[in-house]
TIBAZA-412885 format. One record per residue (C-alpha): x, y, z; residue in three letters. Coordinates in steps of 0.2 Angstrom, whole numbers, plus 2048, in hexadecimal, padded with zeros to 3 digits. Example, Ala and Ser with C-alpha at 12.3 -4.5 7.8 and 13.67 -1.06 7.14 Angstrom:
2
83E7EA827ALA;8447FB824SER;
//
This chain:
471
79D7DD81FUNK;78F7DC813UNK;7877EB816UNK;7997F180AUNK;7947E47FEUNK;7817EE7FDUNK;78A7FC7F9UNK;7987F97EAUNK;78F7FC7DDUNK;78C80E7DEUNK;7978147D2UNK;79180C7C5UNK;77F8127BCUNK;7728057BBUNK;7728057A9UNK;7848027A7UNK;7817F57B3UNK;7717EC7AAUNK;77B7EB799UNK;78A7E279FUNK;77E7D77A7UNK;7767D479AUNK;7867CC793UNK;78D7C57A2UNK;77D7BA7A5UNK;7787B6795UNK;77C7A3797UNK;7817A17AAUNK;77A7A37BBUNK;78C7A87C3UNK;79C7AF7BEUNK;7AC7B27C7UNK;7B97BD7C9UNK;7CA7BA7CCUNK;7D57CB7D2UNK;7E57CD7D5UNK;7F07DE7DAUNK;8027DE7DAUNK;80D7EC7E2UNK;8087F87F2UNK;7F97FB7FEUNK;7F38087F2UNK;7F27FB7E4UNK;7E97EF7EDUNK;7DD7FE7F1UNK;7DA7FF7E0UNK;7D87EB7E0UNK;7CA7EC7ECUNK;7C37F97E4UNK;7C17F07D2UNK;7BB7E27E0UNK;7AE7ED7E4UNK;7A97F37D2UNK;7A97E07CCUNK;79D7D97DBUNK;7907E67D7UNK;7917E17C6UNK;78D7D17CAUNK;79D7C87CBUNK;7A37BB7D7UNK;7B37BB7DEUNK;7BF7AD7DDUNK;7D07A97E3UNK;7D479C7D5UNK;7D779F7C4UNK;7CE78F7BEUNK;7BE7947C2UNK;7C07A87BCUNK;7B57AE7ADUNK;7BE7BF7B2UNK;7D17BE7B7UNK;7D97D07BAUNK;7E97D57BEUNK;7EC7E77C7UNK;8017E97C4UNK;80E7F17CCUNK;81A7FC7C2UNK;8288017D0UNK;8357F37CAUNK;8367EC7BAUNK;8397DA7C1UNK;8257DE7C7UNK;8237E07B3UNK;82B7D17AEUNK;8227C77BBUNK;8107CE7B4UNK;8177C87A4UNK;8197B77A9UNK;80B7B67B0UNK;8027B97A0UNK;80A7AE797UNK;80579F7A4UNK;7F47A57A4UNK;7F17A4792UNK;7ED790792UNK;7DD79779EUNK;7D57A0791UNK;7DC792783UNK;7CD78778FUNK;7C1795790UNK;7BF7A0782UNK;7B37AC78BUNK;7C07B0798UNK;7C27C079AUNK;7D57C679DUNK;7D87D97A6UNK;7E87E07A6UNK;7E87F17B1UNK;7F17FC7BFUNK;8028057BFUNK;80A7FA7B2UNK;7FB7FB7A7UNK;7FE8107A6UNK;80E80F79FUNK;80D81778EUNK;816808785UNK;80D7F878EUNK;7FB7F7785UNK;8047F7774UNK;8117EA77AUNK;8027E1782UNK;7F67E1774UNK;8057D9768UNK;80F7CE772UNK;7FF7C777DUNK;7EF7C9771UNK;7E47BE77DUNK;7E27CB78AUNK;7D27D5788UNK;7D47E5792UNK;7E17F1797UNK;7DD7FF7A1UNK;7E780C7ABUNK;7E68137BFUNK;7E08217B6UNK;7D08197AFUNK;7CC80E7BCUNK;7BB8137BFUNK;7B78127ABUNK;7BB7FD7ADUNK;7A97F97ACUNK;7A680279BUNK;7B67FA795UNK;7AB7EA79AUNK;79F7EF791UNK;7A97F2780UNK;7B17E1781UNK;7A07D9782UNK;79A7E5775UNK;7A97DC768UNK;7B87E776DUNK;7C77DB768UNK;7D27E6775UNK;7CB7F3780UNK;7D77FE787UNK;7D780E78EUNK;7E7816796UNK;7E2828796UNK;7E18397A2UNK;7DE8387B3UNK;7CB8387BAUNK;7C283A7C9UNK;7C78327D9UNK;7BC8247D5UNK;7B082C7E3UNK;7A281E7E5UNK;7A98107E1UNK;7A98057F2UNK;7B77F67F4UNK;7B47E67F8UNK;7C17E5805UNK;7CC7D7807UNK;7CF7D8819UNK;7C27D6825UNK;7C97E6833UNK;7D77EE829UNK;7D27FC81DUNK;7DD805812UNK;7D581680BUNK;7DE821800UNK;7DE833804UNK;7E78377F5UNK;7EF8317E3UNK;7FD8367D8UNK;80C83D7DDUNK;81784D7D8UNK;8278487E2UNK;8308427D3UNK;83F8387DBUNK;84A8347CCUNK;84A8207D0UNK;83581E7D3UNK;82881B7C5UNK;81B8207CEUNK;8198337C7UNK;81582C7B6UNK;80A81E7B8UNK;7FE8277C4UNK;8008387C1UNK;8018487CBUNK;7FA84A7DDUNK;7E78497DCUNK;7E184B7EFUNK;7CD8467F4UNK;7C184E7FEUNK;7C384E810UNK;7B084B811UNK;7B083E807UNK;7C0834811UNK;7B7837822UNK;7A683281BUNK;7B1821814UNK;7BA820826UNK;7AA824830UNK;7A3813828UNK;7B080882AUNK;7B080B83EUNK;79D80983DUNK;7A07F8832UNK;7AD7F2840UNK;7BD7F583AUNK;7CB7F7846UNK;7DA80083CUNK;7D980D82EUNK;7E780D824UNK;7E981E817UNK;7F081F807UNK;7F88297FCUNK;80D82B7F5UNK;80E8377FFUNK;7FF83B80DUNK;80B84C812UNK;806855803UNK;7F384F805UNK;7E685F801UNK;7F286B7FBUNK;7EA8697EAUNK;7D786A7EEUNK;7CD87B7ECUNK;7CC87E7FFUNK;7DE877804UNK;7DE86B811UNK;7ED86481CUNK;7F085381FUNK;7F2858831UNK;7E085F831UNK;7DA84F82BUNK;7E3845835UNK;7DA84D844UNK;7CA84B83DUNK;7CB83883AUNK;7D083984DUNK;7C083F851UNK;7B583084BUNK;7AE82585BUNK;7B481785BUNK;7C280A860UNK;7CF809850UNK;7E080E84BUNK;7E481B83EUNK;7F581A833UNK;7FA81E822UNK;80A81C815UNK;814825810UNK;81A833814UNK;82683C80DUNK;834847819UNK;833858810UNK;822859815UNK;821852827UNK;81D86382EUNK;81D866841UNK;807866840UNK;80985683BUNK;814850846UNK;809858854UNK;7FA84F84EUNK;80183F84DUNK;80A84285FUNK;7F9847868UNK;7EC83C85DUNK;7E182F868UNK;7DF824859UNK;7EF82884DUNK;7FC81984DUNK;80B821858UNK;81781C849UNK;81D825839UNK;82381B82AUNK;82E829824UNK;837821815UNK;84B82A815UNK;85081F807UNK;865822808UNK;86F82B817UNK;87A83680BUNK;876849804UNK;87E8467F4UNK;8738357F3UNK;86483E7F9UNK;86784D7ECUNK;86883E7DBUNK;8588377E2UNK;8508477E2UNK;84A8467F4UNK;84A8597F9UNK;85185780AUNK;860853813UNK;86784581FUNK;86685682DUNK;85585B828UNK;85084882AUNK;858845839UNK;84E858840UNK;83F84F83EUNK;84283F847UNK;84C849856UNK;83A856857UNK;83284285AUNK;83D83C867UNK;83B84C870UNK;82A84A874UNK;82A838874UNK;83A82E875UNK;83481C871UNK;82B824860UNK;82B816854UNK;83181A842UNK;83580F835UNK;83C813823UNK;84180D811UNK;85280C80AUNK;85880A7FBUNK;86B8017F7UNK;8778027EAUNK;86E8127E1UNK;87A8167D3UNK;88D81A7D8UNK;8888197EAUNK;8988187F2UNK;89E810800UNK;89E82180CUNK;88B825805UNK;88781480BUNK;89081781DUNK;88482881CUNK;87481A81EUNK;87C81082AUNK;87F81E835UNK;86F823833UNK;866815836UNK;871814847UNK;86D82484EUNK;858824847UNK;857811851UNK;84A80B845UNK;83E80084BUNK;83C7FA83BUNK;8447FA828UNK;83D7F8818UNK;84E7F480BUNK;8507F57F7UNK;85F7F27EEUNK;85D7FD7E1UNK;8597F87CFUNK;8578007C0UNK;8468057BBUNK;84280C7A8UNK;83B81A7A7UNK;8438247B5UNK;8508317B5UNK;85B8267C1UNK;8598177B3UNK;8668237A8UNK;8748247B4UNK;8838197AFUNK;88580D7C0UNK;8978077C5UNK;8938007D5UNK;8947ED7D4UNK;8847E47D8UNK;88D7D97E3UNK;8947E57EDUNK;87F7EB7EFUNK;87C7DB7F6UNK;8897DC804UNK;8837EE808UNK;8727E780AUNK;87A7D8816UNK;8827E3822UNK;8727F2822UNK;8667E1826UNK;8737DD836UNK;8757EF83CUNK;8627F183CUNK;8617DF845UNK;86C7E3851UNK;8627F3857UNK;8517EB854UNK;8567DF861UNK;85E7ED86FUNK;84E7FA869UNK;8417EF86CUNK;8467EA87EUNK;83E7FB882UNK;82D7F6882UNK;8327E688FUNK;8267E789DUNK;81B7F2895UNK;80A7EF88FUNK;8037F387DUNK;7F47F4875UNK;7F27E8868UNK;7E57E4858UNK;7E77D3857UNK;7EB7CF843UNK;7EE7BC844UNK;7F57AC849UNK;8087AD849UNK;81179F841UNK;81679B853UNK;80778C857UNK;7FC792865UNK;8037A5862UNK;7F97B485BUNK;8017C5855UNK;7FC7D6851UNK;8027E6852UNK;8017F685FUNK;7FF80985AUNK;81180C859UNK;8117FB84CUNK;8187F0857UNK;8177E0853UNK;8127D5862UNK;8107C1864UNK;8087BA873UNK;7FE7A9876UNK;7ED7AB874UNK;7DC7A686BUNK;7D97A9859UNK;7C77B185EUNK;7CF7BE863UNK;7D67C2853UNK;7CE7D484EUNK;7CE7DA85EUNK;7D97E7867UNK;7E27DE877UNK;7EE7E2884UNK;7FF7D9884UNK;80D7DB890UNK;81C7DA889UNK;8277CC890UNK;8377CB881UNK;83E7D4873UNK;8457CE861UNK;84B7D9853UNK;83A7D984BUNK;82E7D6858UNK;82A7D786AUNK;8227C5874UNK;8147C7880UNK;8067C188BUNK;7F37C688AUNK;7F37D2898UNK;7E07CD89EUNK;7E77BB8A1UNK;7F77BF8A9UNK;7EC7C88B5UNK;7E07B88B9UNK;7F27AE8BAUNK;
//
C-alpha cells in the first residue's frame, strides 16, 4: 500500500509542511508518532486520517508510547465511563513527558468538542499541548505549528469545516477500508451525544466518495465499509440532492472483486429504493445493521426514534419477502429510564419474531449532556443486569436454530484471519456471516468458498470448498 503513503500529504500546503519541519528536525533524523482512537469505525476514520496527515509530515508511526515524540489520543464521548477512562489515561501518561520534555501530548475527537473539556483539560491536566475538535481536524498541522511556534496550549474547538477533502489516511488494515460518506447527525435521540459533539449532517460529494472507492479496489482492497450516523439521510443536504440508494449503485458499478457495507442506518429512513438496491446489488453486503434500540412505542417515543415497533417490523417483513434468509442485525439498549418490565417484554418479542442473526446490547447509562440524562430513573440497576441476562439467552438460543440455515450451503468468504481455534481461519460472507474453517493463513485477504458443515449461535463452521472437492 505505498502507493497511499505517496499520497497523504495533499492536504496539507508545502509551506505549512516546510515550517513544521523545520522544527520537527531541527536536532533529529526520526520522529515517531504514537495514535490512538477510542470509540466507533468512524473515529478510527478519523484516526487514520490524522495517520495520514502526520506521515506526510514526516512522522513515524509507532505502537509504543516509550519511543513517541508525538502521542495523540482521538476520544469517544458516547459514554462517560469512555471519558473517565481518557482521563486516566492521562494521568498515567504524564510520567512520559516528565522523561521527555519535548513530547508532544494531543488531546482531540468527540470528547475534545465538548464545550467544557479544553478548559477542564487545560487546568486539571497542564502538560498536555493540544486540544482540538472533530470539527477542526484538518487545521491539526497549523495547531502544530503554533505549539512549535511557543503556544503553551493550542486549542481550537471551533465551527465545522470542510470534509477534510484531501487529506488520505494511512489505513490500519491492509484490505478493509472504512470511508465516510457523511458526518454529523440531525437525528437528536434524547440518550446520544453524538448531535453535539459532531454537528449537523454535513454529506460529501458523490464524486469525491467514488474517486476514494475507485482507488481502494485499484490498491487491492477487498471490502469497503461506509460511514456515517446515519448513511439513510446521506445527500439530502448537498446542492444537487443525492440518495444513498443512488450512490450505493454507483459504488456497485466499480470493476472489481470487493464487498460494499456501511453503518448505520437509521429505520425512519430505510426507504423501499434502498432496500431495492441493497436486494439486487452485485457487490452490497446482503445484510442491514438496522439498530431498533427497544421493542416498546412508548420507549421508542422517550428516545426520540421517530418510528414504531410496526413500522420497524414493515421494514424487515418487505426483506424476508424477497429474501427470506436476509441477515439483520441490530442495537439495543437496556434499562432506559422507567423501563418497565412489559416495555422490556415488547424487545424480547421483538427480537423473537425479527430472528436476528446478530445483537449489539447496552445497558443503558447516563450520559451528561443529553435530554435523557434529566429523567429521574427508578428502575434498579440490578434488575438491568438481569434483563440484559435473559435478552443474551433469547438471542443465543435463535443464533443457534437461525444459523442452521446455511448448513450444506456454500458462502463466499474474505478471509480476515486466523481464528483462535489452532489451524482454523475465519472471515465473514456478504450476508456477515462469520465462518471458520481449517485452512492456511496465506489465504488471509482473499475471498474463498466454504461449505458450511455446523452452526453455533455466533458463527457457522466450514470447510474450504476447493479442497473438499480434491477430497
Amino acid at each position: 500500500m505505498e502507493r497511499q503513503n505517496d499520497r497523504v500529504s495533499a492536504a496539507v500546503s508545502d509551506a505549512l509542511r516546510r515550517q513544521i519541519q523545520s522544527y520537527l528536525f531541527a536536532d533529529r533524523t526520526v520522529v515517531r508518532a504514537h495514535v490512538h482512537s477510542f470509540g466507533c469505525q468512524l473515529n478510527v476514520s478519523d484516526g487514520e486520517r490524522i495517520r495520514g496527515m502526520l506521515t506526510g509530515l514526516g512522522f513515524t508511526l509507532t505502537d509504543s508510547y516509550e519511543d513517541a515524540d508525538l502521542i495523540l489520543f482521538n476520544t469517544c464521548a458516547v459514554r462517560e465511563s469512555a471519558e473517565d477512562r481518557v482521563y486516566g489515561i492521562l494521568g498515567n501518561i504524564k510520567q512520559y513527558k516528565t522523561k521527555n520534555p519535548h513530547l508532544i501530548l494531543v488531546l482531540c475527537g468527540c470528547m475534545a468538542s465538548e464545550e467544557h473539556t479544553a478548559e477542564f483539560v487545560r487546568t486539571h491536566y497542564p502538560f498536555v499541548d493540544i486540544v482540538f475538535g472533530t470539527a477542526s481536524l484538518s487545521r491539526f498541522p497549523q495547531l502544530l505549528l503554533e505549539h512549535f511556534q511557543g503556544k503553551k496550549f493550542a486549542c481550537d474547538i471551533g465551527e465545522y469545516d470542510a470534509m477534510y477533502e484531501g487529506i488520505v489516511p494511512s489505513r490500519e488494515h491492509p484490505f478493509k477500508a472504512a470511508v465516510p460518506v457523511m458526518f454529523g447527525c440531525n437525528n437528536f435521540c434524547t440518550y446520544c451525544i453524538v448531535p453535539y459533539v459532531r454537528g449537523r449532517e454535513r454529506s460529501r460529494k458523490p464524486e469525491q466518495i467514488l474517486e476514494e472507492v475507485r482507488q481502494l479496489v485499484q490498491d487491492g482492497y477487498k471490502e469497503i465499509m461506509l460511514l456515517g450516523q446515519n448513511v439513510n439521510s446521506y445527500g439530502k443536504d448537498l446542492e444537487e440532492p443525492v440518495s444513498f440508494a443512488s450512490l450505493l449503485r454507483q459504488i456497485d458499478e466499480i470493476p472489481g472483486e470487493f464487498v460494499v457495507r456501511f453503518l448505520s442506518s437509521h429505520p425512519k429512513d430505510a426507504t423501499p429504493e434502498l432496500l431495492d438496491t441493497i436486494l439486487s446489488g452485485e457487490k452490497i453486503g446482503r445484510h442491514l445493521h438496522l439498530p431498533v434500540q427497544c421493542g416498546s412505542d412508548a420507549v421508542l417515543a422517550q428516545m426520540n426514534r421517530r418510528y414504531t415497533v410496526t413500522q420497524y417490523l414493515e421494514i424487515v417483513e418487505y426483506l424476508r419477502q424477497r429474501d427470506p434468509d436476509f441477515s439483520l442485525t441490530t442495537d439495543l439498549i437496556v434499562g432506559f429510564p422507567n423501563e418497565s418490565e412489559a416495555d422490556f417484554q415488547g424487545t424480547l418479542d421483538l427480537v423473537r419474531r425479527v430472528q436476528y442473526d446478530n445483537l449489539y446490547t447496552f445497558i443503558y447509562s447516563k450520559r451528561r449532556g443529553t435530554k435523557a440524562a434529566e429523567i429521574v430513573d427508578h428502575t434498579p440497576d440490578a434488575e438491568k443486569r438481569q434483563r440484559m441476562e435473559r435478552l443474551l439467552a433469547l438471542q443465543r438460543e435463535i443464533a443457534t436454530e437461525h444459523y442452521k440455515r446455511f448448513v450444506g450451503r456454500t458462502l463466499r468468504v474474505l478471509v480476515e484471519g486466523e481464528s483462535k481455534r489452532k489451524g482454523y481461519l475465519m472471515g465473514k460472507d456478504k450476508a456477515f456471516i462469520i465462518a471458520e474453517f481449517p485452512g492456511d493463513p496465506s489465504l488471509i485477504g482473499q475471498f474463498v468458498d466454504v461449505r458450511v458443515t455446523d452452526a453455533r449461535n455466533w458463527a457457522v463452521e466450514g470447510v474450504l470448498a476447493a479442497e473438499e472437492e480434491l477430497s
